[in-house]
RODO-2510 file (C-alpha; in nm, 4 decimals, decimal comma):
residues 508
     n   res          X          Y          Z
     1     x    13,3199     9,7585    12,3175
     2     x    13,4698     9,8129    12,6738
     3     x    13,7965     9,5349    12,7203
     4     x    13,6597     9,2772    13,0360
     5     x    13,9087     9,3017    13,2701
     6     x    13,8599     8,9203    13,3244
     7     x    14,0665     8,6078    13,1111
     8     x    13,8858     8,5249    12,8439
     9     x    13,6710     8,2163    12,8909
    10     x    13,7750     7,8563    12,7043
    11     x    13,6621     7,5455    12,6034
    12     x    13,3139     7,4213    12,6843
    13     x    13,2505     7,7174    12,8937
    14     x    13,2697     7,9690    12,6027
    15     x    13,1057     7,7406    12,3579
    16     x    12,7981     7,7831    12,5821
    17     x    12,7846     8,1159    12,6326
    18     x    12,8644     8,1696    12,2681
    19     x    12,5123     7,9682    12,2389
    20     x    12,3114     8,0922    12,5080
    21     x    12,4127     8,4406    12,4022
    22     x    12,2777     8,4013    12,0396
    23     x    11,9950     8,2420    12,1644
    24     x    11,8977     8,5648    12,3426
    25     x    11,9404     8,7855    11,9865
    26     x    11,7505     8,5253    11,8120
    27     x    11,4603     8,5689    12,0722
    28     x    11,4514     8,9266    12,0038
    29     x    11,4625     8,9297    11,6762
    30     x    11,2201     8,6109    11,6243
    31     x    10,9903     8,8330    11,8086
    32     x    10,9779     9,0767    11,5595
    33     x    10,9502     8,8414    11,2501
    34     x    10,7132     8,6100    11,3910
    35     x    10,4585     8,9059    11,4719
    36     x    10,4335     9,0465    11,0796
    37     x    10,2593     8,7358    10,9470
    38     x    10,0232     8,7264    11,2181
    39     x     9,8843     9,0683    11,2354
    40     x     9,5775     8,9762    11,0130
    41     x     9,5120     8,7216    11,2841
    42     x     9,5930     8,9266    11,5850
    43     x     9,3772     9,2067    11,4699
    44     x     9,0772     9,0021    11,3763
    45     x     9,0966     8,8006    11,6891
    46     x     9,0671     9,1249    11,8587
    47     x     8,8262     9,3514    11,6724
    48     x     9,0202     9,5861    11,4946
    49     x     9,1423     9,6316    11,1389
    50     x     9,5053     9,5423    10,9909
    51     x     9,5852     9,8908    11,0204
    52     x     9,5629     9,9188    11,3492
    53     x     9,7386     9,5704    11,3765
    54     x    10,0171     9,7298    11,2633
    55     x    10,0478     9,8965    11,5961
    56     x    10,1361     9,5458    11,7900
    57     x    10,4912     9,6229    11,5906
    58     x    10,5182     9,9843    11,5723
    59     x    10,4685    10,0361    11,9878
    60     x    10,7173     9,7704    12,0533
    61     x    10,9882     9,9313    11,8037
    62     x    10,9516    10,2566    11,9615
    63     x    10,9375    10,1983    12,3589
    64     x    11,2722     9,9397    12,2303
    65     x    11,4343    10,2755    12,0708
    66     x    11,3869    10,4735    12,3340
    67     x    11,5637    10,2560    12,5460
    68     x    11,8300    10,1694    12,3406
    69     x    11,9796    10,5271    12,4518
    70     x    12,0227    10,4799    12,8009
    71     x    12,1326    10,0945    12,8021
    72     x    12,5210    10,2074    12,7801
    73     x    12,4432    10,4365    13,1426
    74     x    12,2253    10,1309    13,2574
    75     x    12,5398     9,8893    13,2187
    76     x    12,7586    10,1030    13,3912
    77     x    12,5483    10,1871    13,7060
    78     x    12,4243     9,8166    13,7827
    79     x    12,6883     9,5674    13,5779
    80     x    12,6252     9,4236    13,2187
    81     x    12,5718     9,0835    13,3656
    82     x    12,3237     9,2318    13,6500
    83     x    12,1305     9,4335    13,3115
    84     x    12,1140     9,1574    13,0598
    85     x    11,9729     8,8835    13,3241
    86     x    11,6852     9,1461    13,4780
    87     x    11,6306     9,2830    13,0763
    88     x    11,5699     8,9105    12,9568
    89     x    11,3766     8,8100    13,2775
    90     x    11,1272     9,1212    13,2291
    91     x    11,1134     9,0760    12,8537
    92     x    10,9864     8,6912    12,9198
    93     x    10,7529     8,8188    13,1488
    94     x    10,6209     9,0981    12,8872
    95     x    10,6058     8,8612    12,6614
    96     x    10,4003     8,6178    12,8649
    97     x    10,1759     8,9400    12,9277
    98     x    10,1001     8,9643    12,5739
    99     x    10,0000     8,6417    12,5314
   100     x     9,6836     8,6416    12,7776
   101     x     9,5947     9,0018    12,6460
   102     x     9,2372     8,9881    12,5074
   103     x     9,2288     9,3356    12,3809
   104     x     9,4136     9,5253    12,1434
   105     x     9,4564     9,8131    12,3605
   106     x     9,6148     9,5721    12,6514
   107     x     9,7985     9,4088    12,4268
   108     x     9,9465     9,7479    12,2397
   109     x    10,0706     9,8309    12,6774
   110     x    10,2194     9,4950    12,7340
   111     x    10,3734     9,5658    12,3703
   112     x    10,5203     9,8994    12,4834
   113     x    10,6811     9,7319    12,8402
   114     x    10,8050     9,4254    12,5939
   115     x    10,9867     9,6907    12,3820
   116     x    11,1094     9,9222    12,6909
   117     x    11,2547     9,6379    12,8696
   118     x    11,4156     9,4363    12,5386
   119     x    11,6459     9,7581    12,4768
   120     x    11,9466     9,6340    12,6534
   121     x    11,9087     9,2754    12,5413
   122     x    12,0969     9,2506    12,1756
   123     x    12,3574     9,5050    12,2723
   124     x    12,4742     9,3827    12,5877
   125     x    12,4582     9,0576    12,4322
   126     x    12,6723     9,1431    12,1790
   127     x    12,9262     9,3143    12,4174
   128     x    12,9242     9,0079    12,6994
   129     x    13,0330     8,7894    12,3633
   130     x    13,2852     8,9983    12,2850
   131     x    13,4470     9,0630    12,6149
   132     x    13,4418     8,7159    12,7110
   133     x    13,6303     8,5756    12,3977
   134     x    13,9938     8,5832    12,3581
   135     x    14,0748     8,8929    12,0963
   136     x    14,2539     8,6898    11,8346
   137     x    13,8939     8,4897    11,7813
   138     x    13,6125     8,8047    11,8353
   139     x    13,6110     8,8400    11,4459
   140     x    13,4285     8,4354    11,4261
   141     x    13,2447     8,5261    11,7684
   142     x    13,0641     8,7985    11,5668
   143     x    13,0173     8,5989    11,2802
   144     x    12,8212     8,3110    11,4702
   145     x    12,6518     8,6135    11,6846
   146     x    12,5282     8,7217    11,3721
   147     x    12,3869     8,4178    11,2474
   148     x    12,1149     8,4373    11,4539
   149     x    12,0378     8,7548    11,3335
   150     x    12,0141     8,6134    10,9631
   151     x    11,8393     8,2581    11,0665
   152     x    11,5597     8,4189    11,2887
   153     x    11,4151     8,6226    10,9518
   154     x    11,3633     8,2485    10,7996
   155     x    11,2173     8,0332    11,1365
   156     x    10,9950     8,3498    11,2169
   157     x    10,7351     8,3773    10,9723
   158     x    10,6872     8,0333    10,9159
   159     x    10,6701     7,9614    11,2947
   160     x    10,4461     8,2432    11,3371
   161     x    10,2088     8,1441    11,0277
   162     x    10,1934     7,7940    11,1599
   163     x    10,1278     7,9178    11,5327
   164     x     9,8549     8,1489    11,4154
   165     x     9,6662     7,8975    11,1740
   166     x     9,7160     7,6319    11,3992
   167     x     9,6985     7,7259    11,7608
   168     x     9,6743     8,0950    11,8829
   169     x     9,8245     8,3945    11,7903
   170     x     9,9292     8,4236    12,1898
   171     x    10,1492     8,1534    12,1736
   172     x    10,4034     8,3727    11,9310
   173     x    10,4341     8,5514    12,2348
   174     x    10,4840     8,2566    12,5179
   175     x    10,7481     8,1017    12,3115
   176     x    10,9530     8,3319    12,4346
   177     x    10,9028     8,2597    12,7653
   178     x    11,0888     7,9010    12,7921
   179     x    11,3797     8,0590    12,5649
   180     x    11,4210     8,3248    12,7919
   181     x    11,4530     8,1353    13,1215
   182     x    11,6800     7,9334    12,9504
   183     x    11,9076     8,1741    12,8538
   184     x    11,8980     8,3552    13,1797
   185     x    11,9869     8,0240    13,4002
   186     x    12,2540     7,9085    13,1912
   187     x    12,4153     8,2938    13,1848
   188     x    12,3859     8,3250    13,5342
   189     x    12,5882     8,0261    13,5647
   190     x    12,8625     8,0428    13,3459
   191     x    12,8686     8,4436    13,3809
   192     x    12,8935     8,4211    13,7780
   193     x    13,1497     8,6383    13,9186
   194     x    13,2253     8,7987    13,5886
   195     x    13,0397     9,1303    13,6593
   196     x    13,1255     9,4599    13,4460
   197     x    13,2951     9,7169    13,6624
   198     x    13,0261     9,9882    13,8069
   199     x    13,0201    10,3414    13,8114
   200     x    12,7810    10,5538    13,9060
   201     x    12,7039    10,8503    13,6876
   202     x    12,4614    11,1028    13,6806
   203     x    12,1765    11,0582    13,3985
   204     x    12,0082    11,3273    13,1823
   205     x    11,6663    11,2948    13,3232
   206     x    11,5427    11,5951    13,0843
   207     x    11,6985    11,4917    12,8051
   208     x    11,5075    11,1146    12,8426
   209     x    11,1726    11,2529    12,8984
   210     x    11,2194    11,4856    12,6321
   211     x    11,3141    11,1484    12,3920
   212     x    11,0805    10,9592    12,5040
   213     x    10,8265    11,2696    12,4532
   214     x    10,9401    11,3765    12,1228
   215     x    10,9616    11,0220    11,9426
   216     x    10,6508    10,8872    12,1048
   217     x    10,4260    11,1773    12,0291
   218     x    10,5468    11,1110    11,6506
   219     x    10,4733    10,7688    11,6248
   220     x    10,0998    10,8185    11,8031
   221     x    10,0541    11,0351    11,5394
   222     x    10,2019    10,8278    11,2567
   223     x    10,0136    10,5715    11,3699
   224     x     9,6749    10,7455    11,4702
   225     x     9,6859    10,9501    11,1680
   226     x     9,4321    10,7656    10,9076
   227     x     9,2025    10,6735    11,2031
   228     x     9,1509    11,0293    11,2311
   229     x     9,1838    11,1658    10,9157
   230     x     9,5249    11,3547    10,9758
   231     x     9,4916    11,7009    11,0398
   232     x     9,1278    11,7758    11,0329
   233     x     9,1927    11,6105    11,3631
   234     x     9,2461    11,8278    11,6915
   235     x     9,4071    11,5217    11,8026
   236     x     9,7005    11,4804    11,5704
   237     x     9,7863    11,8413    11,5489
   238     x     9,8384    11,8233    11,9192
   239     x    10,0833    11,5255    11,8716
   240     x    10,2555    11,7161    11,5348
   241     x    10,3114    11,9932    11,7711
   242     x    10,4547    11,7917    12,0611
   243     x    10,6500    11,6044    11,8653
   244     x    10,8079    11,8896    11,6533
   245     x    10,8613    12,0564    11,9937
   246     x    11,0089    11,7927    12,1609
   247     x    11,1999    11,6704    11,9663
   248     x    11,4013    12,0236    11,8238
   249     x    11,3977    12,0939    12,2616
   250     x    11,6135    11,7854    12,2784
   251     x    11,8887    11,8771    11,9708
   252     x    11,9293    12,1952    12,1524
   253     x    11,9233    12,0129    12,4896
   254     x    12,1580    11,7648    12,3988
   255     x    12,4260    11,9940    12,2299
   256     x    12,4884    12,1682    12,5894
   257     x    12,4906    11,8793    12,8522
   258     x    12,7594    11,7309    12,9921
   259     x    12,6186    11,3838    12,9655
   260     x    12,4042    11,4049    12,6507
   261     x    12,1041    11,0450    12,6259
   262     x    12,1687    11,1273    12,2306
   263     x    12,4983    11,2806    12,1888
   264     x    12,4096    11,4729    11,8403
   265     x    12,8165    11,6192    11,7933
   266     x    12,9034    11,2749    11,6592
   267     x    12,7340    11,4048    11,3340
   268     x    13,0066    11,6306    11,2850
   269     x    13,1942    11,3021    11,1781
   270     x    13,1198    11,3043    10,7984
   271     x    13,1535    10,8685    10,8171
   272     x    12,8945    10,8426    11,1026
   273     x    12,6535    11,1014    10,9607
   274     x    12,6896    10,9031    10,5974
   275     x    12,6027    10,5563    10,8097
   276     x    12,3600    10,6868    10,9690
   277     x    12,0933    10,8388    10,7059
   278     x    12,1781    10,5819    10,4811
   279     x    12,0881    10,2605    10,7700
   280     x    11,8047    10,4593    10,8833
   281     x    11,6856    10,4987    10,5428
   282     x    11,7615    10,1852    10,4531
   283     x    11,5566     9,9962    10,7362
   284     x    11,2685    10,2631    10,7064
   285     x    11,2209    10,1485    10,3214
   286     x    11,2775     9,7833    10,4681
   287     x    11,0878     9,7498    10,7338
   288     x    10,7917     9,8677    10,6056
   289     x    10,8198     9,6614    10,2954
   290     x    10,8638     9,3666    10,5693
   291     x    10,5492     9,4240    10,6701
   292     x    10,3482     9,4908    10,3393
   293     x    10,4207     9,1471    10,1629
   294     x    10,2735     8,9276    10,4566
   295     x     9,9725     9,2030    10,4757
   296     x     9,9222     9,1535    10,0940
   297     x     9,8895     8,7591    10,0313
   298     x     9,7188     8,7259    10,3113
   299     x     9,4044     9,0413    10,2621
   300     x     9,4217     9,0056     9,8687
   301     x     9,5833     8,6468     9,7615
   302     x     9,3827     8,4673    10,0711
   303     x     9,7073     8,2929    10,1716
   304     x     9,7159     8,1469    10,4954
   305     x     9,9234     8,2821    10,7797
   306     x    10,1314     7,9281    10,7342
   307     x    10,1780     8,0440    10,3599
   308     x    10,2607     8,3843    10,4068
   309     x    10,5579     8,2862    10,6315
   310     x    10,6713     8,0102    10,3401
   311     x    10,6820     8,3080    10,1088
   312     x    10,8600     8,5219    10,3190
   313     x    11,1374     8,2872    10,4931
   314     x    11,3476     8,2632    10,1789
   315     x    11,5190     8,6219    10,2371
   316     x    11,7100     8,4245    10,4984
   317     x    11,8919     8,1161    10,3178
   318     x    12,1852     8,3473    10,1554
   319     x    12,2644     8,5013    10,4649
   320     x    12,2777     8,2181    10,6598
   321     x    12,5571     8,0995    10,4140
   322     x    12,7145     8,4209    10,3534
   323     x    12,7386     8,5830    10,6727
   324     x    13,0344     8,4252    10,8040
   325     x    13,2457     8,4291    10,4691
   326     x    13,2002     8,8041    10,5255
   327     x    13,2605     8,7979    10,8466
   328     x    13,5573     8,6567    10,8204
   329     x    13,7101     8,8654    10,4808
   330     x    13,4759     9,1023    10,4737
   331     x    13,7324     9,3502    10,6262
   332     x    13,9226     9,2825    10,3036
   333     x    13,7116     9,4356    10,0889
   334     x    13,5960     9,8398    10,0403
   335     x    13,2952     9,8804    10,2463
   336     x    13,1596    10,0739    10,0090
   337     x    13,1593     9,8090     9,7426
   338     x    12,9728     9,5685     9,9580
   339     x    12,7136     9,8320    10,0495
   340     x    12,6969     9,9193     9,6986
   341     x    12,6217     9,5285     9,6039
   342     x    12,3318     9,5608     9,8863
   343     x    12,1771     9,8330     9,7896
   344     x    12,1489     9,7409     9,4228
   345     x    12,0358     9,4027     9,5006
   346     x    11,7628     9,5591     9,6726
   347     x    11,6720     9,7404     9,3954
   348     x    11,6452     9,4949     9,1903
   349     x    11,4336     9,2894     9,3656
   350     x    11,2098     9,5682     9,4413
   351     x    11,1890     9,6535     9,1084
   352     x    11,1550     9,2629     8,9942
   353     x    10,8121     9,2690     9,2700
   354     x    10,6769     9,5949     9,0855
   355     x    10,6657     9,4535     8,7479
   356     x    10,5988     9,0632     8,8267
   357     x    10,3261     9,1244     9,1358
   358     x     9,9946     9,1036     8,9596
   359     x     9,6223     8,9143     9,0792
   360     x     9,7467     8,5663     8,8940
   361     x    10,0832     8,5512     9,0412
   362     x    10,2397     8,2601     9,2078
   363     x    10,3881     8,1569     9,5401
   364     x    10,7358     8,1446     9,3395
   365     x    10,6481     8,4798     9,1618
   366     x    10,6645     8,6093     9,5666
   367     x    10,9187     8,3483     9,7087
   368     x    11,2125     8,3968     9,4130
   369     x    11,2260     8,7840     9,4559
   370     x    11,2805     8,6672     9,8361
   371     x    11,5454     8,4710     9,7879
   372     x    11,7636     8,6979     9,5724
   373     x    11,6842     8,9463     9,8284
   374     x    11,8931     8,7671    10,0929
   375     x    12,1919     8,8571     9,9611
   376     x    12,1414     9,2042    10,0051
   377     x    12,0525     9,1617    10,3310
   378     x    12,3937     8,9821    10,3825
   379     x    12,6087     9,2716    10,2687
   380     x    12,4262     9,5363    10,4833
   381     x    12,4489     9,5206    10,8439
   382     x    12,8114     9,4945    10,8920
   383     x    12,9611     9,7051    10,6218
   384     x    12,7042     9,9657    10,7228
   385     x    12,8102     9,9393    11,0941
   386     x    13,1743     9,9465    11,0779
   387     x    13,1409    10,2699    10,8164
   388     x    12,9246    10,4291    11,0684
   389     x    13,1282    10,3143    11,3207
   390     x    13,5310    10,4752    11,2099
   391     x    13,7455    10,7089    11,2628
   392     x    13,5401    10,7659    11,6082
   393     x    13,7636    10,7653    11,9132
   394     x    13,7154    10,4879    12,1755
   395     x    13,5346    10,7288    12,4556
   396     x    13,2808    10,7922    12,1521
   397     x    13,2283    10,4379    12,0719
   398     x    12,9541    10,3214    12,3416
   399     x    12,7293    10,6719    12,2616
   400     x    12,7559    10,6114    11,8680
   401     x    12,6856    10,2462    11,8942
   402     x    12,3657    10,3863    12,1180
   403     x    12,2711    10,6368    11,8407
   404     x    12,3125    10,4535    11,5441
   405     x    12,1048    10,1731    11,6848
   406     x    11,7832    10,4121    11,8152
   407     x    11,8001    10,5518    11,4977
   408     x    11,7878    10,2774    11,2927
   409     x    11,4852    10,0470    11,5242
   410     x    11,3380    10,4328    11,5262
   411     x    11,3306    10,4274    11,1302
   412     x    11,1768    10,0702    11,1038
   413     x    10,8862    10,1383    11,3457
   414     x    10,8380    10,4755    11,1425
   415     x    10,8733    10,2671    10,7928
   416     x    10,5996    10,0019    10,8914
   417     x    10,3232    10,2792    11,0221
   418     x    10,3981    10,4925    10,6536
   419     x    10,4316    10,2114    10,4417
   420     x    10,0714    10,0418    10,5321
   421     x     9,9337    10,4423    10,5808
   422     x    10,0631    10,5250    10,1974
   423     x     9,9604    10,1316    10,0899
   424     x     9,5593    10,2013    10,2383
   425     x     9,5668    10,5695    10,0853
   426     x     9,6804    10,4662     9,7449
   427     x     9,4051    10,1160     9,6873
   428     x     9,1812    10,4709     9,8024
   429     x     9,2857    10,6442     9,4708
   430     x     9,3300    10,3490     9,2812
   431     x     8,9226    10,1653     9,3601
   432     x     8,8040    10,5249     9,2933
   433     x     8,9946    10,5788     8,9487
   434     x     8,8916    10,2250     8,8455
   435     x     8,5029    10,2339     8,9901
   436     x     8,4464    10,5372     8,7266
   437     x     8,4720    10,3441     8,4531
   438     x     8,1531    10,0840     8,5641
   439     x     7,9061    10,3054     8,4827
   440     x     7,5552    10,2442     8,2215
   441     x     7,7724    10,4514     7,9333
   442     x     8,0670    10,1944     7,9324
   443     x     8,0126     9,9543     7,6531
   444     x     8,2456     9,7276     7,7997
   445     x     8,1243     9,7115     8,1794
   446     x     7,7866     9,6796     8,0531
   447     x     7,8774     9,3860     7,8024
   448     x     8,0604     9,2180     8,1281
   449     x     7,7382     9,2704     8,3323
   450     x     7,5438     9,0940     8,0707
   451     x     7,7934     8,7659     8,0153
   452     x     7,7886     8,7256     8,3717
   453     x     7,4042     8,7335     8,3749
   454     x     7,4031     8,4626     8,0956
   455     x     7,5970     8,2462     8,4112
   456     x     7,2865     8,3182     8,6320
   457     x     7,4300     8,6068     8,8379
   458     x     7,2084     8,9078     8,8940
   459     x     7,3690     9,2187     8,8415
   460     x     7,3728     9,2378     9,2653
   461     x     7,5694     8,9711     9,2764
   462     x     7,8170     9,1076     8,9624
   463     x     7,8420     9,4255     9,1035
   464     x     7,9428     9,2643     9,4498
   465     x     8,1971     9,0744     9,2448
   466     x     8,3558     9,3478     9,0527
   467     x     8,3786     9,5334     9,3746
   468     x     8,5922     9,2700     9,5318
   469     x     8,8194     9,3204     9,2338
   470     x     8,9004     9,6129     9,2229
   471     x     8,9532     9,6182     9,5855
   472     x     9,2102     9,3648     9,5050
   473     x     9,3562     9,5313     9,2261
   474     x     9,3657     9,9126     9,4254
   475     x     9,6113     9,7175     9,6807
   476     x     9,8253     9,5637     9,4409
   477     x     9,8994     9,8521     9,2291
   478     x     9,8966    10,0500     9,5735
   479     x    10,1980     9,7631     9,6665
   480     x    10,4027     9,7951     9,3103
   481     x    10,4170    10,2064     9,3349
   482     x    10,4933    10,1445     9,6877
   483     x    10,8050     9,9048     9,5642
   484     x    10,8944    10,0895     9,2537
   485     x    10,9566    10,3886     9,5080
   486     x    11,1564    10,1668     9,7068
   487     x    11,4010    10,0932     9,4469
   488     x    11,4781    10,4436     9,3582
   489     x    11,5397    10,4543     9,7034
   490     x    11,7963    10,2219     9,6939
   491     x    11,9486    10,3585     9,3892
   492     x    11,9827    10,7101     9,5383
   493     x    12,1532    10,5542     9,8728
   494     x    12,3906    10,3955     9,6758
   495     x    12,5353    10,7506     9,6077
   496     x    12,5076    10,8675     9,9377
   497     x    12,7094    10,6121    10,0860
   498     x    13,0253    10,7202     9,8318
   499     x    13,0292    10,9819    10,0340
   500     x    13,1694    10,7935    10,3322
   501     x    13,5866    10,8492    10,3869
   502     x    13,7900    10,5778    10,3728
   503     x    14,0008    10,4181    10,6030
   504     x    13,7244    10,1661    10,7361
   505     x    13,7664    10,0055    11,0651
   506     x    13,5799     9,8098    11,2595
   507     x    13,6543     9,9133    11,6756
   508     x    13,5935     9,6151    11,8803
***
């Protein structure tokens, strides 16, 4: 992070800012979380299926990743004070655009200007914390910065499940809006006079539209792709092709201009190309999975948006106590043995839902998994950046930081779209394998047809019955593969990350 070439701030003053500051990250961030256990909601409200509900999240994390890029050359040419106020002032107004959207396509555009304009928000955040603290204390400033990070996981999908069961699902959307005023006026105040010095430097105008063309004509078609039946579709060969185009145009771009949007040579250091896959990875396995449990109670176990969010929130009570012990000694320690913890941990509990989620499970059979879960997420994001992160030099620091953060929101909006894609396409397989065996020449179907019409049910009715079944029991066998996979994910990331070259060092 650049040094602020004003004394750091004391007392009272920085106390508030150190507040209003993680207030802003946990807006973002609660944004995210609250929207997964309301998609159900959102897309039945609005006529479309929870497939295509999926796209409230997946065209916010894109338009937000492919403005992550350019927030480091936005900082520079207006101030990071002047950004972060206008970025939080537009992304309240986005947000209060998404709440009075009463169609999914209006709400999937006010989704895309949320995500554009929340880019600059968590890392300039993060960098006005920083440069505002005195250097001695920055190590406990970005300890109680990232306890929002770790708290908003837990308030957001049991705010958002109560919102959506209780209210409307538009209201997850204008609580942001008092939030963000909030943390703009009291900013503005204490940050007065404290603007970032300004340079003006030229942009790479092709190298954005090429980004923006490349990654968005992928994620159309990730997202399209089921809708239209993949490529029997004119329509999704057209986006494979731009996107494949595109994005190979802006590599080869990018490795010849002077001022690269994605500067690709920092993959010749072996630490940040290690950080990098394995994050990415990481959060495209995550994210998805994120996504799937809240999709699952609430289409097969009939849980309540309210419930879903109780089941989910428990990933968040070990971080909450962990982060700042390794915060604060985490440096201590071999990053690679704290990844290493992570990634087994997620494993496990990945492996622990694949063998333990079945049609008579419980709300602890969902919530303990949860909970062990949190501690992986405690040991991830700061090993992971500070890995990625060394043996750059300083000038590098700004455009790394950039890359390794497009790439890994990038990963998490392509992880939800394939994760409920692979989750719809394997209950496919699965009701088809398991409707062969009700046929006249089972013994055993036909026995079942005939207890059932001892109860008074005609067969209608049992057939209508068994149908509902096995649609239930095509998505959760669909979900277990889809974890199973997950944890010999994990398992093979572990590896990868040995691969990373000591010393570790984190450059604030």
């Amino acid at each position: 992070m650049p040094q602020s070439h004003f004394k750091p701030l004391q007392g009272g003053a920085l106390a508030m800012l150190t507040l209003v500051l993680s207030l802003a990250t946990f807006m973002l961030v609660l944004d995210s979380t609250i929207a997964n256990v309301a998609i159900p909601t959102i897309a039945g409200d609005l006529g479309a299926s929870s497939s295509q509900g999926t796209w409230v999240i997946t065209s916010f994390g894109v338009a937000n990743a492919i403005s992550i890029p350019i927030t480091g050359w936005l900082a520079k040419r207006f101030g990071e004070v002047r950004l972060f106020l206008i970025a939080t002032l537009l992304f309240v107004l986005a947000s209060w655009l998404c709440g009075i959207a009463n169609s999914l396509e209006m709400l999937i555009v006010f989704r895309v200007l949320q995500g554009a304009v929340a880019g600059p928000i968590i890392p300039l955040s993060q960098s006005l914390l920083l440069n505002n603290y005195p250097p001695e204390k920055r190590g406990m400033a970005l300890a109680f910065w990232s306890m929002t990070i770790v708290v908003a996981p837990i308030c957001g999908p049991i705010l958002g499940g109560w919102i959506s069961d209780n209210i409307h699902w538009g209201w997850i959307f204008f609580i942001n809006v008092p939030i963000g005023l909030a943390v703009v006026l009291i900013s503005w105040k204490i940050l007065e006079g404290r603007e970032s010095r300004i340079s003006h430097q030229p942009v790479n105008t092709i190298g954005l539209i090429l980004l923006a063309l490349g990654v968005g004509a992928l994620q159309l078609m990730l997202d399209q792709g089921r809708e239209l039946d993949w490529f029997n579709s004119t329509e999704i060969v057209v986006l494979t092709i731009i996107a494949a185009v595109g994005l190979i145009a802006l590599i080869i771009w990018e490795l010849t201009d002077d001022n690269p949007v994605v500067d690709v040579s920092l993959f010749k250091s072996r630490n940040f190309t290690v950080g990098c896959v394995s994050t990415s990875l990481a959060f495209l396995v995550y994210s998805g999975t994120v996504v799937l449990i809240p999709l699952l109670l609430q289409q097969v176990y009939d849980y309540t948006a309210t419930w879903a969010g109780l089941a989910a929130a428990p990933v968040g009570l070990l971080p909450i106590l962990l982060a700042p012990i390794i915060g604060k000694f985490g440096n201590k320690i071999d990053m690679r043995i704290l990844i290493t913890v992570s990634f087994m941990v997620y494993a496990l509990t990945f492996y622990w839902r694949a063998v333990t989620f079945e049609p008579e499970m419980t709300f602890m059979d969902v919530a303990s998994p949860q909970f062990v879960q949190g501690l992986a997420v405690a040991c991830f994001f700061m090993p992971l950046t500070t890995i990625t992160l060394s043996g750059l030099p300083p000038e590098k620091m700004a455009s790394a930081s950039s890359l390794f953060n497009f790439l890994r929101t990038l990963a998490g909006s392509i992880g939800t779209s394939l994760t409920t894609f692979i989750w719809y396409n394997r209950e496919a397989v699965h009701h088809t394998q398991l409707t062969e065996a009700i046929n006249p020449y089972n013994p055993i179907s036909q026995q079942f047809f005939q207890t059932m019409g001892s109860f008074g049910l005609s067969e209608e009715q049992t057939a209508s019955y068994i149908a509902r079944q096995i649609t239930a029991q095509g998505f959760i066998i669909g979900a277990n593969e889809i974890f199973f996979v997950s944890a010999i994910t994990f398992i093979s990331l572990v590896v990868l990350i040995w691969f990373a070259k000591p010393p570790f060092s984190s450059k604030h």
